[in-house]
C-alpha positions in Angstrom: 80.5 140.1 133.7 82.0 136.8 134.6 78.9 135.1 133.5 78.6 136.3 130.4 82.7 136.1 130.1 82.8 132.0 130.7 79.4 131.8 128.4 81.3 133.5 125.9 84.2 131.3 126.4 81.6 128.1 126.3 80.1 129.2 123.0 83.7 129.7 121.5 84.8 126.4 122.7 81.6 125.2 121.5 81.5 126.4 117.9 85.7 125.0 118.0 84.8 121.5 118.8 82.1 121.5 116.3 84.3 123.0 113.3 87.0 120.0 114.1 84.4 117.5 114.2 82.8 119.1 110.9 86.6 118.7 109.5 86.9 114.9 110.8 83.8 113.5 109.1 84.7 114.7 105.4 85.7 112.0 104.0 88.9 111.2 102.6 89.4 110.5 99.0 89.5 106.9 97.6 90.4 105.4 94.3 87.7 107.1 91.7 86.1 109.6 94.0 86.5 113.1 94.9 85.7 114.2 98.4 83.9 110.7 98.7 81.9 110.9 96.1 82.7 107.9 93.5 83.0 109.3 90.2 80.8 107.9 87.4 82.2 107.9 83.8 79.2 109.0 81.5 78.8 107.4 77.8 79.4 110.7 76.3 82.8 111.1 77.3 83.6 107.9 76.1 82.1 108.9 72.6 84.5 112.3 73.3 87.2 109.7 73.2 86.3 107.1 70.7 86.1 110.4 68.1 89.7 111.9 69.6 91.3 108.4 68.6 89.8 108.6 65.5 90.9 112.4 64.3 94.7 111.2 65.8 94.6 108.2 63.3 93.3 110.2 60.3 96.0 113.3 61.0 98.7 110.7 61.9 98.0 109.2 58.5 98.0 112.3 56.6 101.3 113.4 58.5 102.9 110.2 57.4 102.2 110.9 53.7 103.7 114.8 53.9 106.6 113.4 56.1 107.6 111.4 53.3 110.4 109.5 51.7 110.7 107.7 54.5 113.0 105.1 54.6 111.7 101.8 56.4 114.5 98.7 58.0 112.8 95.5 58.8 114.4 92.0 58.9 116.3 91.7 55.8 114.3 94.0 54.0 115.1 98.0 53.6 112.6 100.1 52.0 111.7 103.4 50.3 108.5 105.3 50.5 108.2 108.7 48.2 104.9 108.9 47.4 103.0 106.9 45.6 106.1 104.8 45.1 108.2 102.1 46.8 111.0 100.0 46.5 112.5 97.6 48.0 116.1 95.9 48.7 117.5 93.2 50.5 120.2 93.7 53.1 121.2 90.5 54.3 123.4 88.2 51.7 123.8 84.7 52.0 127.2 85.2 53.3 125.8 87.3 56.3 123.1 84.1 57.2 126.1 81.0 56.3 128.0 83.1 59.1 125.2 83.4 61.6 124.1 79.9 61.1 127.5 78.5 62.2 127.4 80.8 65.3 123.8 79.5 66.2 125.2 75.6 65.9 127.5 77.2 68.9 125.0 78.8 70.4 122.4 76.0 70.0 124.7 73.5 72.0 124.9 76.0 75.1 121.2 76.9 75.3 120.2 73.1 75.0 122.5 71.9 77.8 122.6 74.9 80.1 119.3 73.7 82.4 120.7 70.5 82.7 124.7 70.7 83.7 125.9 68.9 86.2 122.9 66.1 86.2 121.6 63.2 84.3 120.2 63.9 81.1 116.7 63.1 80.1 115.9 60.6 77.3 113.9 63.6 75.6 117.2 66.2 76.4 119.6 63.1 74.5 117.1 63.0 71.4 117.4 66.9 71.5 121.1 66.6 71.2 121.3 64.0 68.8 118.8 65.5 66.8 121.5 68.6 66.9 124.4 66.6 65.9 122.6 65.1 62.8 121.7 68.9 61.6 125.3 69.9 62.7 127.1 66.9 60.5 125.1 67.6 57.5 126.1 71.4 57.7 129.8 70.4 57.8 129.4 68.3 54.7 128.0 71.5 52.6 131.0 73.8 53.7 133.0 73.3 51.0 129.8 73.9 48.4 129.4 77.1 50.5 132.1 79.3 47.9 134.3 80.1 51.7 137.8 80.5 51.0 140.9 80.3 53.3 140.7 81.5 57.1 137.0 82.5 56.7 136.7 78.2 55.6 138.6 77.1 57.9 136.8 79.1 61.3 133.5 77.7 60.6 135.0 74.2 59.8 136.3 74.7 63.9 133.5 76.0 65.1 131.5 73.8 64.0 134.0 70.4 64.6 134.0 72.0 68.4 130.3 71.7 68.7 130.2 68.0 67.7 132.5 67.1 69.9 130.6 68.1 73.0 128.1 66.9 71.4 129.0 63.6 70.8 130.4 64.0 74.5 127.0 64.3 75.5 125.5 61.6 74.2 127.9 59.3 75.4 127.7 60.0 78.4 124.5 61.6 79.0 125.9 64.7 81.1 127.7 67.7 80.7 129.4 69.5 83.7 129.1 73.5 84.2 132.8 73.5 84.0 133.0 72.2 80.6 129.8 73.8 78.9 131.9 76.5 80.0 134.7 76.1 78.6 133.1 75.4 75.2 132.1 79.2 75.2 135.1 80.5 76.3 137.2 78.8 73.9 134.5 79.2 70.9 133.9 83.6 71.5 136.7 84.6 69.9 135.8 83.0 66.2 132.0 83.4 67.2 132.9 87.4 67.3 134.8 87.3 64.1 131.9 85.7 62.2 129.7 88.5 63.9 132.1 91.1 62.8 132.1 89.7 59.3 128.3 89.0 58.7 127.5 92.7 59.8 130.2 94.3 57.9 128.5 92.5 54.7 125.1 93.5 56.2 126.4 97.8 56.4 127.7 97.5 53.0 124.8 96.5 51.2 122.7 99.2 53.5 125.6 102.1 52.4 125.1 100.9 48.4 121.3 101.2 48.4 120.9 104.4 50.6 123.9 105.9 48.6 121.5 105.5 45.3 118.7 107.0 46.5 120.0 110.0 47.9 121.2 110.5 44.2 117.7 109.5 43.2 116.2 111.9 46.1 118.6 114.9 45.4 119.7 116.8 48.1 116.6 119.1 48.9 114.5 116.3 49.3 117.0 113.9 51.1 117.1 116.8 54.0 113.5 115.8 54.8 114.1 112.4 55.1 112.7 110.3 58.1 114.2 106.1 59.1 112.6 104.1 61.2 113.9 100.8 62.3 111.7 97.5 62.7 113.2 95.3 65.3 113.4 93.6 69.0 113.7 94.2 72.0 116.9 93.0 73.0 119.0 94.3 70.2 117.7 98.3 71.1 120.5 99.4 72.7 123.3 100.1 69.8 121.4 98.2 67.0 123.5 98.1 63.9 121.3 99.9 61.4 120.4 102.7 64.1 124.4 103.3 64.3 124.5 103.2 60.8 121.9 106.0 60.1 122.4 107.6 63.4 125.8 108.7 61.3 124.2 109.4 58.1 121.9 112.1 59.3 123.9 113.1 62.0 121.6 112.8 64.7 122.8 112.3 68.3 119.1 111.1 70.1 115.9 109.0 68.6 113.0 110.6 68.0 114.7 113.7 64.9 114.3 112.0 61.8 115.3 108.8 62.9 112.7 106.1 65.1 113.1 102.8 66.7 109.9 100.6 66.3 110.5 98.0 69.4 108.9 94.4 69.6 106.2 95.0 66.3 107.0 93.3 63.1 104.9 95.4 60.3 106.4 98.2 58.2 103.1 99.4 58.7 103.8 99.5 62.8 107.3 101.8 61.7 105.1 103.7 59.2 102.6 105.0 62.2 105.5 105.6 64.7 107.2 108.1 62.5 103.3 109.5 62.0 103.2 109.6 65.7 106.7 111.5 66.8 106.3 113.9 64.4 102.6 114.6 65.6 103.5 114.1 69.0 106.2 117.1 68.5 103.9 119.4 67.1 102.2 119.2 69.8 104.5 119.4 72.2 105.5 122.8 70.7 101.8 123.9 70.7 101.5 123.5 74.3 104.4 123.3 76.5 106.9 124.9 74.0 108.9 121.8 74.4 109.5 119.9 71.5 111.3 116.7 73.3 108.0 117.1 76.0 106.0 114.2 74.5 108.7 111.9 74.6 108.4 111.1 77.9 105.3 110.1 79.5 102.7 113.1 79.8 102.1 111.1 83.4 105.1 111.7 84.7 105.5 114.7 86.7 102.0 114.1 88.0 103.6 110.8 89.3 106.8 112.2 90.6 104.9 114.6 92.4 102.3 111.9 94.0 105.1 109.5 94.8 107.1 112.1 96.6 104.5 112.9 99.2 103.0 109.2 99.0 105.7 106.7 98.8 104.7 103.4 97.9 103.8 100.7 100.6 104.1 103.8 103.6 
């Protein structure tokens, strides 16, 4: 009975070992491969793919068209598509650029120096600011041609007079401390602001007449189904101007409902697919996770919060 107790035992043990060992030798998973196996993507999938790109486009292009008027912002430019129809206005006056070219005279002298404070300046780095000067002197001389009256006249006169005379600092002696570059800021901002605060309250106007003629033109049926999307940077996302601006119009608190942002392209036709692509993109978010706001985010992303919560990276 012992015998055949312990050769019981033995075979148990036995079979034990050889599961764990069995366990063991699976291999793990790599990049690409499942179970070890390296997985092998076949030409037909990639034709599966190549044809969804291609329905996306042709529904994203017929979604634009029934998603119409939309209204497009780019540059200077602000435009109206209803249909086969567009038009076209400009929303930056010459008053708006005069102003911003004096601030960039301001700004000009600080981005040309700032690399080089507190050190010698190279013969290149003088024939920069010289060449600076020269452009700055001449726009001085046209002021008074410009039609500025009054205060408005006299801050860009200042601005401008304090720029030269770094400037000519400058080149006379072919360094500029930290301290004083500066200064020059810090004592230009406040009349640098102003000119900002003018030039964009001429800019909002202009956008207020136009869109205030075609909702008249639209009627009000039609203007509820109205969709902006704005053309611009990177840098100026957060709080851009015309976003505010129609943000308020149609009363929508978060991009994406009516209203898009169209970062770091320059083509009304790269605005003209974005609003195509939200308002696909939301349909089907509804059609599958009943979430109209779910596309908006990266379709990756809880798959990569869950991954990086068991496999944090560089552990």
């Amino acid at each position: 009975m012992r015998k055949k107790l312990l050769s019981s035992c033995l075979i148990s043990y036995a079979l034990s070992c050889s599961l764990v060992c069995a366990k063991e030798t699976v291999p793990a998973d790599t990049v690409g491969t499942v179970n070890g196996v390296k997985i092998k993507m076949q030409p037909q999938f990639q034709a599966v793919n190549d044809k969804f790109r291609e329905l996306y486009s042709e529904t994203r292009t017929r979604t634009i068209k029934k998603s119409q008027p939309i209204i497009v912002a780019i540059n200077d430019v602000l435009s109206l598509h209803d249909g086969s129809t567009k038009e076209t206005t400009q929303i930056i006056s010459d008053k708006y650029t005069l102003l911003k070219s004096v601030d960039h005279i301001v700004l000009a002298t600080f981005v040309a120096l700032e690399l080089d404070a507190d050190q010698i300046l190279s013969e290149m780095k003088v024939k920069q600011i010289q060449e600076l000067k020269r452009l700055s002197e001449k726009a001085l001389a046209s002021l008074d041609a410009t039609g500025l009256k009054g205060d408005l006249l006299d801050r860009q006169k200042q601005l401008i007079n304090m720029s030269l005379k770094l400037q000519s600092a400058v080149i006379a002696e072919r360094r500029v401390s930290a301290e004083a570059l500066t200064s020059f800021c810090r004592d230009s901002e406040k009349m640098v602001m102003q000119n900002v605060d003018d030039a964009v309250a001429d800019q909002l106007l202009a956008i207020d007449t136009q869109v205030r003629q075609w909702r008249k033109q639209l009627g009000a049926e039609r203007w509820e189904g109205l969709n902006v999307v704005v053309v611009s940077g990177h840098m100026p996302r957060e709080r851009h101007t015309t976003m505010q601006y129609f943000g308020k119009l149609l009363k929508v608190k978060r991009e994406g409902a009516r209203l898009y942002y169209c970062e770091g392209l320059s083509e009304e036709l790269d605005g003209l697919n974005l609003v195509g692509t939200h308002i696909l993109d939301r349909k089907i978010a509804v059609a599958f996770f009943k979430d109209e706001w779910r596309m908006h985010r990266d379709l990756l992303s809880d798959g990569a919060a869950k991954y990086l919560s068991k496999h944090p990276p560089l552990k």
